[in-house]
PDBQT receptor file of N, H, CA, C and O in Angstrom, charges set to zero:
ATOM      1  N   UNK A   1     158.816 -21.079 -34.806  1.00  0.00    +0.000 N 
ATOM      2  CA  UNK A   1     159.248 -20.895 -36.172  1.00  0.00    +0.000 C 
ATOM      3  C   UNK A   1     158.015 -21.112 -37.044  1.00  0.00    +0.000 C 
ATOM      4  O   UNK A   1     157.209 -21.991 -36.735  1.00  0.00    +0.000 OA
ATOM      5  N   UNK A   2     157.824 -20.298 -38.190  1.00  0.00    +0.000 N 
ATOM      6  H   UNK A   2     158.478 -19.585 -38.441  1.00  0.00    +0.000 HD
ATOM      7  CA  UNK A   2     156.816 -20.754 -38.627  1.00  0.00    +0.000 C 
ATOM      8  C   UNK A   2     157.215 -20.008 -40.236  1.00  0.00    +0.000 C 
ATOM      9  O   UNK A   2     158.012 -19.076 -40.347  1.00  0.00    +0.000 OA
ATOM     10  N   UNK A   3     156.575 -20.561 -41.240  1.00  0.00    +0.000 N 
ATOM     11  H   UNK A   3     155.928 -21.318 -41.150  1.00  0.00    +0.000 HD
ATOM     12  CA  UNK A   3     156.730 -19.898 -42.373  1.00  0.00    +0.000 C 
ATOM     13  C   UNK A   3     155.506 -18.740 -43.018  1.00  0.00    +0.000 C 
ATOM     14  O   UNK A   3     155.365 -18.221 -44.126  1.00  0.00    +0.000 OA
ATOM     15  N   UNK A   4     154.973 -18.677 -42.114  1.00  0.00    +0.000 N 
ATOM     16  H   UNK A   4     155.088 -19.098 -41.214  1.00  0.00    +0.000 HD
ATOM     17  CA  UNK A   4     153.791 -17.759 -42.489  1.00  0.00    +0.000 C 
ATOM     18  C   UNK A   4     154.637 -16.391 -42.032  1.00  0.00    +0.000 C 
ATOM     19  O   UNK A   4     155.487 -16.669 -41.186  1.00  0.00    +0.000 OA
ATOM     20  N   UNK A   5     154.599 -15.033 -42.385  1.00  0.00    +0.000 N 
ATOM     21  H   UNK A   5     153.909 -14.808 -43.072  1.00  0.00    +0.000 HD
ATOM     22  CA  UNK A   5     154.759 -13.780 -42.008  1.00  0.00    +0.000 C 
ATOM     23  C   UNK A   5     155.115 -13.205 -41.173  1.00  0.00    +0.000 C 
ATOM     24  O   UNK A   5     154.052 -12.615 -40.980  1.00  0.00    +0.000 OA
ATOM     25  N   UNK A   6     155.860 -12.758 -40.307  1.00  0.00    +0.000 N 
ATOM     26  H   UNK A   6     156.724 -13.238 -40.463  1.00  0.00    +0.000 HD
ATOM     27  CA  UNK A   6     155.749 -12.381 -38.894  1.00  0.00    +0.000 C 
ATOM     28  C   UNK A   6     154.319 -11.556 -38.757  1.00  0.00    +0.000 C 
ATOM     29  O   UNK A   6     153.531 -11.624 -37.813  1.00  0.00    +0.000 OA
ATOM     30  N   UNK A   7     154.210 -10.818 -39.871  1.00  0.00    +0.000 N 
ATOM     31  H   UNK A   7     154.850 -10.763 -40.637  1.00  0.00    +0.000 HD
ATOM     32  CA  UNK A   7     153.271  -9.720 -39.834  1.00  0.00    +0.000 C 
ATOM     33  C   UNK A   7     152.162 -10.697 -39.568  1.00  0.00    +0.000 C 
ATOM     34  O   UNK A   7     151.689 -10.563 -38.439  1.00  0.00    +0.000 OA
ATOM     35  N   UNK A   8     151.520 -11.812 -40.429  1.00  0.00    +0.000 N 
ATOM     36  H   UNK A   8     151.904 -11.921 -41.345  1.00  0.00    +0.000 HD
ATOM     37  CA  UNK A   8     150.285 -12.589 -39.944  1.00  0.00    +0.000 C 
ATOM     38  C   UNK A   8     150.310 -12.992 -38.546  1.00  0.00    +0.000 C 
ATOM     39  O   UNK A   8     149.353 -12.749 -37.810  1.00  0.00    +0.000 OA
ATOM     40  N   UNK A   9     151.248 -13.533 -38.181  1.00  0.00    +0.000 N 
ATOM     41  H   UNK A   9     152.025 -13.731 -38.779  1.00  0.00    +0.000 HD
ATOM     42  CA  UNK A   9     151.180 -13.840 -36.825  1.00  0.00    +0.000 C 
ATOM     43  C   UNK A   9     150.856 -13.111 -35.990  1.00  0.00    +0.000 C 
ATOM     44  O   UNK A   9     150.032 -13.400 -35.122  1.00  0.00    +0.000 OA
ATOM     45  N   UNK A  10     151.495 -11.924 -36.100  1.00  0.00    +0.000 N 
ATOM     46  H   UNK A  10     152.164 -11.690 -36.805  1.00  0.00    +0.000 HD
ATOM     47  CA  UNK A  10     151.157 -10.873 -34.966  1.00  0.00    +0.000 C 
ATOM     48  C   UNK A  10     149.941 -10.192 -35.429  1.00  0.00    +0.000 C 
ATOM     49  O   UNK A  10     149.379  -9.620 -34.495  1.00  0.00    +0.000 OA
ATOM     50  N   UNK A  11     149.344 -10.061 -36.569  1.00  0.00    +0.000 N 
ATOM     51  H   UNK A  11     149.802 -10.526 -37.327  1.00  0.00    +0.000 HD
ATOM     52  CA  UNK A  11     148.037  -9.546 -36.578  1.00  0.00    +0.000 C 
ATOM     53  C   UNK A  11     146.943 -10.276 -35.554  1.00  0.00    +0.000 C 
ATOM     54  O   UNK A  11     146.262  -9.805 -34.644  1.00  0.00    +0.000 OA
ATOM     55  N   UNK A  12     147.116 -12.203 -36.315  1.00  0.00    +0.000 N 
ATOM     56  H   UNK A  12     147.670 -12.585 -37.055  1.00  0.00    +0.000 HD
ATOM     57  CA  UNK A  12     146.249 -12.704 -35.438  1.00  0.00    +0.000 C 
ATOM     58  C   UNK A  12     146.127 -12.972 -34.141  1.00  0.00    +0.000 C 
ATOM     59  O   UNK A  12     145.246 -13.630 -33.588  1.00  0.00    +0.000 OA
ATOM     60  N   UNK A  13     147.339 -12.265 -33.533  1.00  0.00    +0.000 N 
ATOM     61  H   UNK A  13     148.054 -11.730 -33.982  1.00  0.00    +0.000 HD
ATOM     62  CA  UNK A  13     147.721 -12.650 -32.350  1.00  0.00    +0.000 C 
ATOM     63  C   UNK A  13     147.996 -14.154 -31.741  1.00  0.00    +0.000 C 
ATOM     64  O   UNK A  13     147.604 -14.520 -30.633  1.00  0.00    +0.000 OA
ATOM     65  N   UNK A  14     148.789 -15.009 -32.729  1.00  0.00    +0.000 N 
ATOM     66  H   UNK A  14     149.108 -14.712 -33.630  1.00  0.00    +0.000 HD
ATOM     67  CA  UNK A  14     148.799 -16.583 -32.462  1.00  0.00    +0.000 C 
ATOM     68  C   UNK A  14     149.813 -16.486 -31.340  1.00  0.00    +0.000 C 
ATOM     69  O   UNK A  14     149.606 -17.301 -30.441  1.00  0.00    +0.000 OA
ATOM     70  N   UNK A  15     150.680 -15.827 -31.199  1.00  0.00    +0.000 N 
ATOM     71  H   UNK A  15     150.848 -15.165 -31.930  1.00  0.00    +0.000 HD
ATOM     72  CA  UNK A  15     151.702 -15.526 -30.094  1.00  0.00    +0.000 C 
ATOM     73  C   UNK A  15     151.440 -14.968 -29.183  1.00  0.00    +0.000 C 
ATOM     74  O   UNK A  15     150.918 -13.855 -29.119  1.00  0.00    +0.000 OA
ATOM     75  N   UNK A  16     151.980 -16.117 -27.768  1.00  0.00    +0.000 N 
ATOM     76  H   UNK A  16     152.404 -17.021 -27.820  1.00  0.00    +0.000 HD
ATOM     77  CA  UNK A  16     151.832 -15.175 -26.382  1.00  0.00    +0.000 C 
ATOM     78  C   UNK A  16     152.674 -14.426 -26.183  1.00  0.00    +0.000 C 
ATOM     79  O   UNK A  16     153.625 -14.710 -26.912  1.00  0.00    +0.000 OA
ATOM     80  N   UNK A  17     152.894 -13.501 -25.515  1.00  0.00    +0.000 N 
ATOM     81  H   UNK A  17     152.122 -13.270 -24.923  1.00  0.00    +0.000 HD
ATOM     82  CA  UNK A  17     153.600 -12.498 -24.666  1.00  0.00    +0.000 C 
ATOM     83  C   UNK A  17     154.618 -13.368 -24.252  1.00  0.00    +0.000 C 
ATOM     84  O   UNK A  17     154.402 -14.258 -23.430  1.00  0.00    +0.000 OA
ATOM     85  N   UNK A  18     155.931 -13.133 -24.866  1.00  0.00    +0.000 N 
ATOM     86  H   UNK A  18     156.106 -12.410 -25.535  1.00  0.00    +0.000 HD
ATOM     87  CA  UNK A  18     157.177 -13.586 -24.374  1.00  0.00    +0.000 C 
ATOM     88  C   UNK A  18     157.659 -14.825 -25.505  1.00  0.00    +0.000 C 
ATOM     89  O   UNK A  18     158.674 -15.521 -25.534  1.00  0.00    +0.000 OA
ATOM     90  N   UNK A  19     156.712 -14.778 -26.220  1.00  0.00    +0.000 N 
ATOM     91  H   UNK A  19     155.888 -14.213 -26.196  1.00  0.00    +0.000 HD
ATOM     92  CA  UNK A  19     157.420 -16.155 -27.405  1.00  0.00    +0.000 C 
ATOM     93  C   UNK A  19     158.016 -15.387 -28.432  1.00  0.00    +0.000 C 
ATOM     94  O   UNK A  19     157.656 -14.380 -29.041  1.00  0.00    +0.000 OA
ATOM     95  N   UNK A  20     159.124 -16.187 -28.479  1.00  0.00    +0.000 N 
ATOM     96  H   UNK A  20     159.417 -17.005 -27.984  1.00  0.00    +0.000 HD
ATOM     97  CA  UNK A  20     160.746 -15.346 -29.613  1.00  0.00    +0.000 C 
ATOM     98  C   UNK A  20     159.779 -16.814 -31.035  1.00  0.00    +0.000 C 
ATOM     99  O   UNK A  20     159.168 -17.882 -31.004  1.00  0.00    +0.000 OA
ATOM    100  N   UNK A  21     160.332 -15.696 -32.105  1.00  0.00    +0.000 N 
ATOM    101  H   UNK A  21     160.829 -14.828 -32.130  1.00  0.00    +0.000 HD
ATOM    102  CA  UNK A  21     159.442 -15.653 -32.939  1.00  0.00    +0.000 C 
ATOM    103  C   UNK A  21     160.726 -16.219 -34.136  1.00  0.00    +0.000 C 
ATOM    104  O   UNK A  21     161.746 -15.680 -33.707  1.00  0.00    +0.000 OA
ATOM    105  N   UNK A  22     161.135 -17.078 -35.467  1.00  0.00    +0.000 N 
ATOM    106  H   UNK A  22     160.306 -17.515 -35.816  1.00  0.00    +0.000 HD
ATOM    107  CA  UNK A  22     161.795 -16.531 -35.995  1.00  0.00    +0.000 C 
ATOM    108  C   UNK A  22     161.283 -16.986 -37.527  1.00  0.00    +0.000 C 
ATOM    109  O   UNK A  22     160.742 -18.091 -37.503  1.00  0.00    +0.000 OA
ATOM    110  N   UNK A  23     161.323 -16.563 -38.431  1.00  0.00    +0.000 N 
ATOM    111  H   UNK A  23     161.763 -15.666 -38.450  1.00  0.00    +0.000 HD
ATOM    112  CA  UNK A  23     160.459 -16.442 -39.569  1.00  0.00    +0.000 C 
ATOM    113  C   UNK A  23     161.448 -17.495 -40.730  1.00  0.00    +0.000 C 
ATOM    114  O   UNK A  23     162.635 -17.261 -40.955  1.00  0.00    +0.000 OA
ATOM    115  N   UNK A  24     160.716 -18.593 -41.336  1.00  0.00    +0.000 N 
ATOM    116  H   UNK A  24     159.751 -18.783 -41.153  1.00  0.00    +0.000 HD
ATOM    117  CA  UNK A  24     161.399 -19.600 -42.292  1.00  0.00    +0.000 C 
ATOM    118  C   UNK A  24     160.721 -18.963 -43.793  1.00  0.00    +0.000 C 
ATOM    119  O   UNK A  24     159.545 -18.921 -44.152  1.00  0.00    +0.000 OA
ATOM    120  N   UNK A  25     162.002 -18.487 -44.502  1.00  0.00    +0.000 N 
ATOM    121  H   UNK A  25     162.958 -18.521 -44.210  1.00  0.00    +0.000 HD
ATOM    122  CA  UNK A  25     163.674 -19.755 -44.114  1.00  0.00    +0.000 C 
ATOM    123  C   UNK A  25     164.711 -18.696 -43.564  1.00  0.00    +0.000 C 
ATOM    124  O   UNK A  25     164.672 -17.475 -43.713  1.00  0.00    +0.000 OA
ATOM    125  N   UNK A  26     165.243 -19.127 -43.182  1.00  0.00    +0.000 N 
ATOM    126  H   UNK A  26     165.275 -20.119 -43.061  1.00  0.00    +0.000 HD
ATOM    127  CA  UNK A  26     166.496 -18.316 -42.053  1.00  0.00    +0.000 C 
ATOM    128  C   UNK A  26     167.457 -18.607 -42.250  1.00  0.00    +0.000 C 
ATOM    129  O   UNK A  26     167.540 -19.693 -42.824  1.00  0.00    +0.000 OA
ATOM    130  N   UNK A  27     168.737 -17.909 -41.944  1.00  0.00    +0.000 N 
ATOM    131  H   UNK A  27     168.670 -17.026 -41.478  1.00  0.00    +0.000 HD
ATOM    132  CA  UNK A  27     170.186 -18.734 -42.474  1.00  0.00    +0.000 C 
ATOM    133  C   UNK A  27     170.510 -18.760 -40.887  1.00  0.00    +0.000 C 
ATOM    134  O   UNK A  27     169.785 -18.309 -40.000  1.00  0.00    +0.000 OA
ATOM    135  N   UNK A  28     171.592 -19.304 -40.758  1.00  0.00    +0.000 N 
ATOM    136  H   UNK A  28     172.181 -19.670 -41.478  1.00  0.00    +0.000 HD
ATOM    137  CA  UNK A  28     172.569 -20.242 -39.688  1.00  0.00    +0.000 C 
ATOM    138  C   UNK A  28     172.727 -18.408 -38.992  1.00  0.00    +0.000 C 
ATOM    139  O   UNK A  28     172.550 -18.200 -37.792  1.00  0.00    +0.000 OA
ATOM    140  N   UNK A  29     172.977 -17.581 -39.703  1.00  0.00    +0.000 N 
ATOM    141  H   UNK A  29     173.121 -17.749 -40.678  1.00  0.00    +0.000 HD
ATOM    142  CA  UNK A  29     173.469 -16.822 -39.019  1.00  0.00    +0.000 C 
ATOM    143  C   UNK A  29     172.079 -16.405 -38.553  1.00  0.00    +0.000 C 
ATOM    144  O   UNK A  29     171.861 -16.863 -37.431  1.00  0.00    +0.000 OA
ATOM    145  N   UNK A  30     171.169 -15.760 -38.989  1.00  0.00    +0.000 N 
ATOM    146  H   UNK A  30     171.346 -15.388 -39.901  1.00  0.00    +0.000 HD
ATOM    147  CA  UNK A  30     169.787 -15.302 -37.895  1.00  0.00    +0.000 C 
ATOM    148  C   UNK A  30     169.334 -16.425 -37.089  1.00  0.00    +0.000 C 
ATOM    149  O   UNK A  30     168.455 -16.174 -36.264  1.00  0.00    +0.000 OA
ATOM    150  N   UNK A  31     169.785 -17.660 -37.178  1.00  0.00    +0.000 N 
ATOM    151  H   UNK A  31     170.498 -17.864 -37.849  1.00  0.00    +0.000 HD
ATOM    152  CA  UNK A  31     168.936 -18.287 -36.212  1.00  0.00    +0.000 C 
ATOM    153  C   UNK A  31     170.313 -18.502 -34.913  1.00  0.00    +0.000 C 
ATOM    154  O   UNK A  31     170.197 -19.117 -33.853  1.00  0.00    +0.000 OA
ATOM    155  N   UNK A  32     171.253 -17.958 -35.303  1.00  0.00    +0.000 N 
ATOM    156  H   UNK A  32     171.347 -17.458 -36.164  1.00  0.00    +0.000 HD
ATOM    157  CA  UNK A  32     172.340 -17.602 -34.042  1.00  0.00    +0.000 C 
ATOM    158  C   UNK A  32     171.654 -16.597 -33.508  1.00  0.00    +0.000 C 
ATOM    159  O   UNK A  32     171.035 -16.706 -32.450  1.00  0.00    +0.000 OA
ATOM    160  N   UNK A  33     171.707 -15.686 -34.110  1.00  0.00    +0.000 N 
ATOM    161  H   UNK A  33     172.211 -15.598 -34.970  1.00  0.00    +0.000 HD
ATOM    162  CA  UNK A  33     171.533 -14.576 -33.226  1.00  0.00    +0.000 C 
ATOM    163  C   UNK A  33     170.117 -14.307 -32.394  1.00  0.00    +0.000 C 
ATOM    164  O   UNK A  33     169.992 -13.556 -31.426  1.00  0.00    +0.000 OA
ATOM    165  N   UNK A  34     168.911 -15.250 -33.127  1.00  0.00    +0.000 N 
ATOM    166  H   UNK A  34     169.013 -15.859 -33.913  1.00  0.00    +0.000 HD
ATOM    167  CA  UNK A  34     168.265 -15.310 -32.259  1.00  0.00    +0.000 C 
ATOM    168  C   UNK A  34     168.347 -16.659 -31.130  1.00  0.00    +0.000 C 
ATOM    169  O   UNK A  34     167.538 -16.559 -30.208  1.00  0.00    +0.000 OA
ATOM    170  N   UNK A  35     169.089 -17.697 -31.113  1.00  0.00    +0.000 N 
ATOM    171  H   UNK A  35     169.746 -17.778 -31.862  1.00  0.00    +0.000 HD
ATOM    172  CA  UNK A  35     169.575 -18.444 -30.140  1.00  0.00    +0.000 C 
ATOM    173  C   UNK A  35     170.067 -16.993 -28.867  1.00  0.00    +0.000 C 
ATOM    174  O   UNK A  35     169.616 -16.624 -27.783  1.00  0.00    +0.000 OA
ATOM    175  N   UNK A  36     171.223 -16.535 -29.786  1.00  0.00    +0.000 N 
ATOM    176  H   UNK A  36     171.590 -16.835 -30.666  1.00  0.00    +0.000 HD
ATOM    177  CA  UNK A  36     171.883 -15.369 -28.503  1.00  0.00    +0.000 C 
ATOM    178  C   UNK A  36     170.757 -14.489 -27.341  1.00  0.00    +0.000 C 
ATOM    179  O   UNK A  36     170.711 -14.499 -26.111  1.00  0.00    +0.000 OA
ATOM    180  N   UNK A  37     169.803 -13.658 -28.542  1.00  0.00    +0.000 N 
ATOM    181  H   UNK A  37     169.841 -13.650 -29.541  1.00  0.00    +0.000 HD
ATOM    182  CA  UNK A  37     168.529 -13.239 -27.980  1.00  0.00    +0.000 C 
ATOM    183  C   UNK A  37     167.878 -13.560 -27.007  1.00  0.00    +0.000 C 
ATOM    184  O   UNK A  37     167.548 -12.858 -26.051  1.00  0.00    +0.000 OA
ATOM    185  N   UNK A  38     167.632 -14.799 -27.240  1.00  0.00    +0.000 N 
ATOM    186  H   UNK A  38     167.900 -15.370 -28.016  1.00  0.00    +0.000 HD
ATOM    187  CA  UNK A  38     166.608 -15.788 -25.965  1.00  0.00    +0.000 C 
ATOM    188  C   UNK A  38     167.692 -16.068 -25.114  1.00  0.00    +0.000 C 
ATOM    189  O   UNK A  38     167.409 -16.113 -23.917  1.00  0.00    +0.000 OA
ATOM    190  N   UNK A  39     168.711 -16.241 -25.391  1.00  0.00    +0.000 N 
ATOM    191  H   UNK A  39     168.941 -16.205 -26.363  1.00  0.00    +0.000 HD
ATOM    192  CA  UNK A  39     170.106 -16.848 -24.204  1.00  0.00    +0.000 C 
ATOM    193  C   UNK A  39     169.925 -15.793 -23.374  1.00  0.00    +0.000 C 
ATOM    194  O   UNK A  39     170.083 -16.013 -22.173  1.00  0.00    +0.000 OA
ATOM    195  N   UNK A  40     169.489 -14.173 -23.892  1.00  0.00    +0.000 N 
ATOM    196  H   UNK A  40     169.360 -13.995 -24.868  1.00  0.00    +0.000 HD
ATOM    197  CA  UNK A  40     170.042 -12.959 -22.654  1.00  0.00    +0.000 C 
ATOM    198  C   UNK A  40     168.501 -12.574 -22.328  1.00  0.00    +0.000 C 
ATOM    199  O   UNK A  40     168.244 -11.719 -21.481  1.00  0.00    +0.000 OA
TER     200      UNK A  40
């Protein structure tokens, strides 16, 4: 989780291959559905 951009992140490439990503601030419901995401 991070509050910087998705877009910065993935420019600088701070993320490995396979890390679920989710961008603050988030409501209850996107951070379900990315719980669900990583669950499958």
């Amino acid at each position: 989780m991070s509050g910087y951009t998705a877009n910065a992140i993935a420019h600088h490439e701070v993320l490995d291959k396979g890390v679920h990503f989710i961008q603050k601030p988030f409501s209850m419901g996107d951070l379900g559905k990315k719980i669900r995401e990583v669950m499958e």
